[in-house]
Structure formats: structure tokens, C-alpha cells
N, C-alpha and C positions, 0 to 999 in steps of 0.2 A: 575496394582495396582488400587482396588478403592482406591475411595475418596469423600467425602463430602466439598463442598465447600458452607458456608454460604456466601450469598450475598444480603445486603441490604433488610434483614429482611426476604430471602428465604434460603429454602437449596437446593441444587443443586446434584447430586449423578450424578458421571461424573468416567471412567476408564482412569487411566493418562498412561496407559502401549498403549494406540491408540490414540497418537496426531495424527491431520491432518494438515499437513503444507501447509501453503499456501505462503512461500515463494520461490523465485525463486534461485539457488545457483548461486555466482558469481566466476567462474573460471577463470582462466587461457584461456581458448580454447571458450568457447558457452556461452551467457548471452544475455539479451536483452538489446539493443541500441538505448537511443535517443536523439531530442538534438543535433545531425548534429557535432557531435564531434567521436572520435576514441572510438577504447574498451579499456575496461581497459587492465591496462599490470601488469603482476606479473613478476621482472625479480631480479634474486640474484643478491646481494651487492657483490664488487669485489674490492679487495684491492690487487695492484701487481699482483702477479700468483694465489690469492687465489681467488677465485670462492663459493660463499655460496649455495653449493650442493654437497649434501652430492653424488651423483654421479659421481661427478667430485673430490673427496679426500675430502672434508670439513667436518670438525664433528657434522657439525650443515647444515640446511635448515636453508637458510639467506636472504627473499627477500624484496624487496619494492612492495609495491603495492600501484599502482595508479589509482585511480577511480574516480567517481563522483555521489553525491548518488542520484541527479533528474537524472542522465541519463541512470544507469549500474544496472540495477534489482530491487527489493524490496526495497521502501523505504515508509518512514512514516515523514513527514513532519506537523510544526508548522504555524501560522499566519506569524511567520517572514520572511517566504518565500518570501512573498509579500511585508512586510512594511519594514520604512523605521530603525523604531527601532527591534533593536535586539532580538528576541524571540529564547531561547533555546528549542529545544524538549527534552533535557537534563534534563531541569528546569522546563518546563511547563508537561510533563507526569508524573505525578506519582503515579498513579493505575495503572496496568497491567493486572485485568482480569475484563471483561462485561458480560454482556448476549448479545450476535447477535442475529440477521438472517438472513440467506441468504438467498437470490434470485436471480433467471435467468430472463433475459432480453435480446431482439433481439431488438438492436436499430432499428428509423423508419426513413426510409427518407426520406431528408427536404430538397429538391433543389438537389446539390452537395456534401449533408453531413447526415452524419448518427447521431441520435439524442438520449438520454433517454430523456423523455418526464416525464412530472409530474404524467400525467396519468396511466403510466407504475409502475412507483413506489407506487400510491396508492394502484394501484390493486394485488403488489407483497407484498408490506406489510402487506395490510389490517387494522385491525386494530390494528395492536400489536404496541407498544411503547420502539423497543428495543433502547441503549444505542450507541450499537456499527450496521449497515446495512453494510454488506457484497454483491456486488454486479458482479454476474457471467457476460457476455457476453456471445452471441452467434455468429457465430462459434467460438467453443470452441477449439481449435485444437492444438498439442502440441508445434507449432512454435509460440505458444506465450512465450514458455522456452526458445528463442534464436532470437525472432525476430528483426528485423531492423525497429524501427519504421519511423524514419525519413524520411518527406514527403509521408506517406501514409494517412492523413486527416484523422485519426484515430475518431472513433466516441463518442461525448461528451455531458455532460449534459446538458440542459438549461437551466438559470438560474433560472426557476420559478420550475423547479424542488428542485433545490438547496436549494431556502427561502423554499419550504415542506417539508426538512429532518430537516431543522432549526427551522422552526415551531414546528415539534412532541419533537423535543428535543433530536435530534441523535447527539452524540458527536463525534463518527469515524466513518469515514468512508472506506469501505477498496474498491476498484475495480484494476480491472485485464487491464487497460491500462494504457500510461505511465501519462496521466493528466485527470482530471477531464473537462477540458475544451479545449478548439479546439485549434488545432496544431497551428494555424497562423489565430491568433485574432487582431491582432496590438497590442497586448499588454493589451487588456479590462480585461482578467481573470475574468469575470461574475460569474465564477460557483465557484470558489476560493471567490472570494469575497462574496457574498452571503450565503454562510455555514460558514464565518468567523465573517459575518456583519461587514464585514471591514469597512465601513463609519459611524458607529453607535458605541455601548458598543462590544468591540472584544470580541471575545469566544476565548481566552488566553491557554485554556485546552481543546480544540478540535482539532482533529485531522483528517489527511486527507493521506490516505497508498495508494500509488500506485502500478503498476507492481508486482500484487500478479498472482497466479495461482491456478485455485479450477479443481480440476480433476471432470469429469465430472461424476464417480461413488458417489460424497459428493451428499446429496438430500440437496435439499430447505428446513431451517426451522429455527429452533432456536440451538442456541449453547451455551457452555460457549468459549470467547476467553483469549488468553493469547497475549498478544501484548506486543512480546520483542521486545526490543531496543539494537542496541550499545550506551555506553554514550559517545556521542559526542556531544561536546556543540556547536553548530551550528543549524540553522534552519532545515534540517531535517539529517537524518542519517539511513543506512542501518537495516531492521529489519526482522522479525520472528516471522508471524503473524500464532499460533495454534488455532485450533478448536478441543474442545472437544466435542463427543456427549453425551447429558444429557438422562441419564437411565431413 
């Protein structure tokens, strides 16, 4: 199905019948882990002999599930992650579609660790001034739909990257690992702080999506996105980041 989408003074002519999802699903069985914590569990409620599955007699699928949304796939997180007052992503999202773009990047490395560099991001953006930057990784491979991150030094941004996307004016940002900033930092969160301007005026309606995944047939460019949430009121909460391609 087309569609025209006017946005902030443009039109945009996008087909809704070919989203591209860039979320990760969270099962039962296979999901990404980090965070040095278990996977999640989906297990039915059980009262006496009764069993909430409909396999086992139950007239209904009846389970709990327990997860974590910084550790167990796609998630989309606020300022409050960090601070000490409370920020809803519930409360502080509310628009749902931008202009992107996405780009691929082959971290570089820095010692013992792999790095996005500032200069990697100028030269991926160029000079366009989108809203929302969508950021691929290289190797792209499909075990990042079930990986185990925990203690693999996963590679991260550096902060003077961070104040460049804060600079242009990018309010989401989405990439494809579990943090923006290095696995075991003592606790600095530089690149979290820095796109939040956590010591300054915060950016209260910026956002920061982790553990997405861009199939590597998506090309680098511009997009319209749709950036769904659960409303959960809590600092961040599991989401469902679409890309449309603009006609």
C-alpha cells in the first residue's frame, strides 16, 4: 500500500505494504544476551493440575514472561537510564516517525578495543542532517539475532563521536550492539552521556535503540522510520524500529 507521509514541511511517498524491520524477536528459544544475567523465560502460569497450555488441556496459552529490556534484544531507551531522576520512554517519546540514515561502519582499533571514531561518522553522513542515524556494524553476520554478548568487549563509540551526532542535531539513535559505550568502563558511560548532555541542558526527547539488526541486503541511505514502542513506563522498554524506503 502507498502512501504519502508529510513531514515537517516535506512529503515523503513511501510503500507501507514493505517494512523493514530492524528488530530482533524475543523468544522463547534464541534472542540476544547481555548483561552477565540468564535469558529470558516464557513459562505458563499453573494453578493445581492446571497448566496454561493449551497442549497440556488449557483453553487458553497462559504464560509469564520474564525479561530485561537492556539485556534480552531491541530495545529503545531514555536519559533515565543513567540519571538519577526518573525519565519515562513512555512519557518522553512522542513522535514515532523521522527521516534516517543509515550507514555502515567497520569499527577501528584502539589498543584492545574496537572503536566508531568521529571521523567514520562524518564521512558516513556527509552532510545530511537527519533526525534519526541508523548505525550498521561490520561483520555483519546473523549471530548477532542470538548472540551472547557478555564479556566479548564489544566495540563502541567514543565520546567525541557522540558530542558530533549531538552537535548536527540527531535525536535517535539506533545501532546494532548491545550499548553504545564499552562493556566495562567503570561506570564513565561517556558516549551515553554525551548524546544526552547529561551534565548540561538534557535532551529529555532523545533517544538511544540498541540491539537492532539491518540485514545486510538494506543499502545505506535515507529512510522514513517508524519507531515503535511498548508503553512501558520505565526508562527504556522493548521496541520495533521500521524502515521504510522513500519512492
Amino acid at each position: 500500500m502507498k502512501a504519502s507521509i508529510f513531514h515537517k514541511g516535506q512529503t515523503y511517498n513511501v510503500d507501507l505494504s514493505k517494512p523493514i524491520d530492524l528488530s530482533i524477536p524475543l523468544g522463547p528459544d534464541k534472542h540476544p544476551v547481555a548483561w552477565y544475567i540468564d535469558e529470558a523465560t516464557f513459562i505458563p502460569v499453573t494453578d493445581g493440575d492446571w497448566v496454561g497450555e493449551v497442549s497440556q488441556g488449557a483453553d487458553v496459552n497462559f504464560k509469564t514472561i520474564t525479561f530485561n529490556p537492556h539485556a534480552h534484544g531491541t530495545h529503545t531507551e531514555t536519559v533515565g537510564h543513567i540519571s538519577e531522576k526518573k525519565q519515562s520512554i513512555n512519557k518522553r517519546l512522542k513522535t514515532f516517525f523521522f527521516l534516517a540514515q543509515l550507514i555502515t561502519v567497520v569499527p577501528e582499533p584502539q589498543g584492545e578495543d574496537y572503536i566508531i571514531s568521529k571521523k567514520q561518522l562524518d564521512y558516513g553522513i556527509g552532510k545530511s542532517i537527519p533526525e534519526a542515524l541508523i548505525i550498521r556494524t561490520l561483520p555483519n553476520g546473523r549471530d548477532k539475532l542470538n548472540m551472547k554478548w557478555s564479556h566479548t568487549n564489544w566495540p563502541y563509540l567514543e565520546e567525541e563521536a557522540m558530542l558530533s551526532l549531538r552537535k548536527r542535531g540527531i535525536k535517535h539513535l539506533l545501532i546494532d550492539l548491545p550499548s553504545v559505550d564499552k562493556e566495562k568502563d567503570d561506570g564513565e558511560l561517556k558516549a551515553h552521556k554525551a548524546f544526552w548532555n547529561y551534565d548540561g541542558k538534557q535532551r529529555t526527547d532523545a533517544t538511544i535503540t540498541e540491539m537492532i539488526y539491518v540485514r545486510h541486503t538494506v543499502k545505506d541511505g535515507n529512510y522514513i522510520l517508524n519507531l515503535q514502542i511498548a508503553p512501558f513506563e520505565n526508562d527504556a522498554t522493548p521496541s520495533k524500529p521500521i524502515l521504510y524506503q522513500i519512492n
